[in-house]
N, C-alpha and C positions, 0 to 999 in steps of 0.2 A: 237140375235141382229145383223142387219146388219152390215159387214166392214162400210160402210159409213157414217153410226150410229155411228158409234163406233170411226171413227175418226173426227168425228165432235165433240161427247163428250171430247176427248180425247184435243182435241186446245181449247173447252173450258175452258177444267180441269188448261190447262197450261196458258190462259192468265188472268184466276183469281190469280192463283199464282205471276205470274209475277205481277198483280196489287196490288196484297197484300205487295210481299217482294216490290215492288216501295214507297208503302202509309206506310210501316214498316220504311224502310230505310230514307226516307224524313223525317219521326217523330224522330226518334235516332239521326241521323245528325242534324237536328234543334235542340234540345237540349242539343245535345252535345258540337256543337259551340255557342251556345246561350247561354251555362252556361262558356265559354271560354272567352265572351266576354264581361260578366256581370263582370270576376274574372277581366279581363284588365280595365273594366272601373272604379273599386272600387281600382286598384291599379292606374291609374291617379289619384283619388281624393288624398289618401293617398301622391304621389308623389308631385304634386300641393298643398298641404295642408302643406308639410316640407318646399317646397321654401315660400311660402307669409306667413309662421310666421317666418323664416327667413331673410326675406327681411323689416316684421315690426318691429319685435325685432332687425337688426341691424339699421336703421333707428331711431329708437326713442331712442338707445342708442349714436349713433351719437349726435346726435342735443341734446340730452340732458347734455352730456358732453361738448361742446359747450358753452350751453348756463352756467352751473355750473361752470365751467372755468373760465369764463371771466372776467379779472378780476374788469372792471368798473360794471358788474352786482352786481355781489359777494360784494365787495366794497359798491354801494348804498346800497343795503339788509342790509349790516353791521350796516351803517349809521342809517338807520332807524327802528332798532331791537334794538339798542344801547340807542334809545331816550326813549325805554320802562324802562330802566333801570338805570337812572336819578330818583335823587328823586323826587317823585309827577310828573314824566313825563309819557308817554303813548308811545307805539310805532305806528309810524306813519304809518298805514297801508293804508293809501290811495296814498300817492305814492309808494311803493310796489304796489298794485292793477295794477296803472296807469300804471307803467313800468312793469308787469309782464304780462300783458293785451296786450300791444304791441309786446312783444316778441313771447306771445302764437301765436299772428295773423301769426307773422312774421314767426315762426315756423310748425305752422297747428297741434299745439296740439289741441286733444279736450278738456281735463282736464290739467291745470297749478296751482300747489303752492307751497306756502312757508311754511314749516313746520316751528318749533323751534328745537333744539336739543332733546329734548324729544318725537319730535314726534306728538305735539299740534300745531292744523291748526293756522295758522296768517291768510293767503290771501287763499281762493279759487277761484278759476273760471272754470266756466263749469256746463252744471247741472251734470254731471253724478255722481261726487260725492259730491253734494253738499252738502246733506246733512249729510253727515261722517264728524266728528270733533275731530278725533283722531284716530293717525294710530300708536300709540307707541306698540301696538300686532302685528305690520303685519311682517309676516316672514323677509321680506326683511329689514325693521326697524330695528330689532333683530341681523341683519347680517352687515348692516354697523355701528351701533351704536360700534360693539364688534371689527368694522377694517375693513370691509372689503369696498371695491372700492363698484361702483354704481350697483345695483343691480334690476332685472326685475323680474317683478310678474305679472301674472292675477288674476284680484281682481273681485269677483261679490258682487252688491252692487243695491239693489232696483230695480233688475231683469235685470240690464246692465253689462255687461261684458264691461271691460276695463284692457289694455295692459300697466302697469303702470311702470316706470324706476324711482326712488328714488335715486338721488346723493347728496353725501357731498357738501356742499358749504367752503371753509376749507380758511381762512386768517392764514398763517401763518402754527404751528402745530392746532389749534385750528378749529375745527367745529363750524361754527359762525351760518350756519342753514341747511335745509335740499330741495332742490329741486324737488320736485314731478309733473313727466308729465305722457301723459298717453292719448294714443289713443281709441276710443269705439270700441268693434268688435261685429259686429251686423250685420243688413243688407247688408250694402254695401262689406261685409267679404265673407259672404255665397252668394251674387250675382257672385262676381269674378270668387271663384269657380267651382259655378252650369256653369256659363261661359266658364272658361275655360275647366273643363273635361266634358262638355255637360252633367251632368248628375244635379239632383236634389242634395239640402245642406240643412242642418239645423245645428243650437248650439242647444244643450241639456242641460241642467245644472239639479246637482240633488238638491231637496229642503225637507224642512222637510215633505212637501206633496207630495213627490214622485218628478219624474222626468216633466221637463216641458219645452216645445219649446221657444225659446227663441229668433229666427229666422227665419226662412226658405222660399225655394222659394216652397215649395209646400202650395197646400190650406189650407186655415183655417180648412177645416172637416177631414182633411188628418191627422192632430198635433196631437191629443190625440191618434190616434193608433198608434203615431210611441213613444209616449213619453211613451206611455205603454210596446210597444214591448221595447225602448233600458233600460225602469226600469228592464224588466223579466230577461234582459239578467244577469252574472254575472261580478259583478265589476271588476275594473282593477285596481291592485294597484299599488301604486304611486312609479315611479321606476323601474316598469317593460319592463323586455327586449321587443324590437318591436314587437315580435315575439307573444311575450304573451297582448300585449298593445291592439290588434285587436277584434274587436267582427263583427264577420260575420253574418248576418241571413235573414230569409225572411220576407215579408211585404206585410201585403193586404191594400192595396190601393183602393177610392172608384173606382178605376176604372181598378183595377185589381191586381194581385201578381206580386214581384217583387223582387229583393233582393238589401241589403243595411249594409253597415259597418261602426260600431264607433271608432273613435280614437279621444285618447286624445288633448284636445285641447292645443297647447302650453305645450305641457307636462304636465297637470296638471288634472289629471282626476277627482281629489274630485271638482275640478269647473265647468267643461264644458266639453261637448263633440261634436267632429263634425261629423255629422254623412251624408255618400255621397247615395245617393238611384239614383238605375237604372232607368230611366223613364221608365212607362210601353209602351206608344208610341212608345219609343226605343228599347222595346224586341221585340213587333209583329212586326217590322217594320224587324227586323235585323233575324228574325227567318224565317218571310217571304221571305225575301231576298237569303236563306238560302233553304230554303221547296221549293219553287215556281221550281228551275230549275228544282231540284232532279224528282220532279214531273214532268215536262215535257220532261227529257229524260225518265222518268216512262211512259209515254203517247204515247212518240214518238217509244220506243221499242213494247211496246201495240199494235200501230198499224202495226209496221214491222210484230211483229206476225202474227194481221191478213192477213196481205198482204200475208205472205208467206204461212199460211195455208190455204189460196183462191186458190194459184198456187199448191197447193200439192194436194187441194180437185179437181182440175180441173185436174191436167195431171197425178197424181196418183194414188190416192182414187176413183175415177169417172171409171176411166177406169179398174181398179182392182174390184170394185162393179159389172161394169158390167159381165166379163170373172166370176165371182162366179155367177152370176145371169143365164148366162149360162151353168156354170157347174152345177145347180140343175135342170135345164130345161133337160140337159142328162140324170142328175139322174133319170129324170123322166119317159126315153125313147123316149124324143122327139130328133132324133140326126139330123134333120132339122132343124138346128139353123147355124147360122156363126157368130164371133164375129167381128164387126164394128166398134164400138168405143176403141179403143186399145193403144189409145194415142202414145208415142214416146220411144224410149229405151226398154230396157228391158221386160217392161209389152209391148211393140209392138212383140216383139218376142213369147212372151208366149203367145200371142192372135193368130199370126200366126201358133204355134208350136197346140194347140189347134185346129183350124180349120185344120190344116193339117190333124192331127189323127179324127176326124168327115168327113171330105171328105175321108178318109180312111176305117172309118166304111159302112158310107153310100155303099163305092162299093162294101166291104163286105157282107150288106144287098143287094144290088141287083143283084149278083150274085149267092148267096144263092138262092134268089125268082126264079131267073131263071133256074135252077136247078132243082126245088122243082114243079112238076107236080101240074097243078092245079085239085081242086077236088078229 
């Protein structure tokens, strides 16, 4: 095979390589920041998920206590919980209604009432739990009934999750009734969110039919594979350090794989779960972002190569082919040859140093001839 040949194959050989480890290196780096950036945006949700139960739970323990405090509230309630307990009397639960109605507004509870000391509805308002009429089982009941201050629970109840604060109403040492408020966390919760860590939200809650979406800003076709994937996952139980609280995993989506993490909603994982999913829009976009350059300095060395094996095949290779094309022409006995194309440097020497010893032979052969009698 000719020199020429041979380094021509030879800058092929090397700018497939070079195009390989380019198209190797852009795929690794893309995933590798890709999956860096998937871990950062599942830990915004997490992060943004501690502040806004934070900011709801202190919030609706505020105004709740407020409003159980007060004591012309507390007072009327008395008043008219008192007229149940007359003989042949009823308690007047339409003013309660009327005034617990105004307060809701004034407050921006979604759910407001008045229990009795055991825990049996007087007034509701709201749908979300309307139709629950006894809350003498709910953990938090359990908890102030035995002493303790005002207490916050998430309650699921007819497939609505609700952030509910239960306070004493207390005249005197006496518990005269019970004040239950209570925010919905639903849509406008998982919008927020998806909002603020730009990524996709959903509530999960588990039911006796397995796990079921219960929110989300992803599509309706999208729900049953995520409610299937966070059933597969293993539970988290109640109490557990952060550490162990998290379920990390992947998710195929109609419109592609992506990954996505559940954490306890409100600390309460036998209720609900919030689960934050990476858009996939969001991976090609940020992996492209990522691949696209790596590749075009890939492209851009690509062509320095070629560039420079043009210059090496022209003042190197070119003129080195020739001086061998030469030398086999000797070989052959033809020493009427002189090299021409010899390029610059070094191979210019050894084209010179070459013809010199050929102009050397040649006077060898013609003095020889002249010498040597004809015939």
């Amino acid at each position: 095979m000719k020199i020429q040949m041979r380094a021509s194959l030879t800058m092929l050989l090397v700018a497939l390589l070079v195009s390989i480890a380019a198209v190797a290196a852009a795929w690794w780096q893309g995933r590798s920041v890709g999956q860096l950036l998937d871990e950062h945006a599942l830990e915004s949700v997490r992060s943004i998920q501690q502040f806004a139960e934070g900011s709801r739970r202190r919030e609706l323990a505020l105004k709740s206590e407020i409003l159980a405090t007060n004591p012309g509230f507390v007072g009327y309630v008395s008043q008219a919980l008192a007229a149940g307990s007359e003989p042949g009397g009823s308690i007047d639960a339409a003013s309660i209604r009327d005034l617990l109605e105004e307060r809701r507004r004034q407050y921006g509870f979604d759910v407001a009432a008045v229990l009795d000391p055991r825990g049996a509805v007087v007034v509701m308002l709201g749908d979300a739990l309307r139709t629950r009429q006894d809350f003498s089982t709910l953990p938090a009941m359990l908890k102030v009934r035995a002493g303790a201050l005002a207490q916050t629970d998430l309650l699921l109840h007819d497939g609505r999750l609700v952030l509910l604060t239960l306070s004493p109403m207390v005249r005197g040492a006496t518990i005269e009734a019970l004040l239950l408020t209570g925010v919905e966390i639903g849509d406008a919760f998982v919008a927020e969110i998806g909002r603020t860590a730009q990524v996709d939200a959903a509530l999960v809650a588990p039911t006796r039919d397995g796990f079921v979406v219960l929110a989300s800003t992803l599509g309706v076709a999208d729900r049953p594979a995520l409610a299937a994937v966070v059933g597969a996952e293993p539970p988290i139980a109640a109490g557990a350090a952060p550490e162990d609280s998290i379920r990390e995993f992947g998710l195929a989506l109609a419109d592609g794989r992506t990954r996505a993490s559940a954490a306890p909603l409100f600390g309460a994982p036998a209720t609900a779960l919030l689960v934050g999913i990476v858009p996939t829009a969001q991976r090609v976009v940020s992996t492209a972002a990522i691949r696209s350059p790596l590749l075009i300095a890939g492209a851009a060395v690509l062509v320095a190569l070629s560039i420079l094996g043009l210059l090496i095949q022209r003042g190197l290779v070119r003129p080195l082919a020739h001086v061998v094309d030469m030398s086999e022409r000797v070989l052959r006995g033809d020493i009427q040859v002189a090299v021409r194309n010899a390029g610059k440097g070094d191979i210019a020497l050894i084209a010179a140093a070459f013809n010199q010893a050929l102009a050397g032979l040649r006077g060898y052969k013609e003095a020889i001839e002249k010498r040597t009698p004809k015939g």
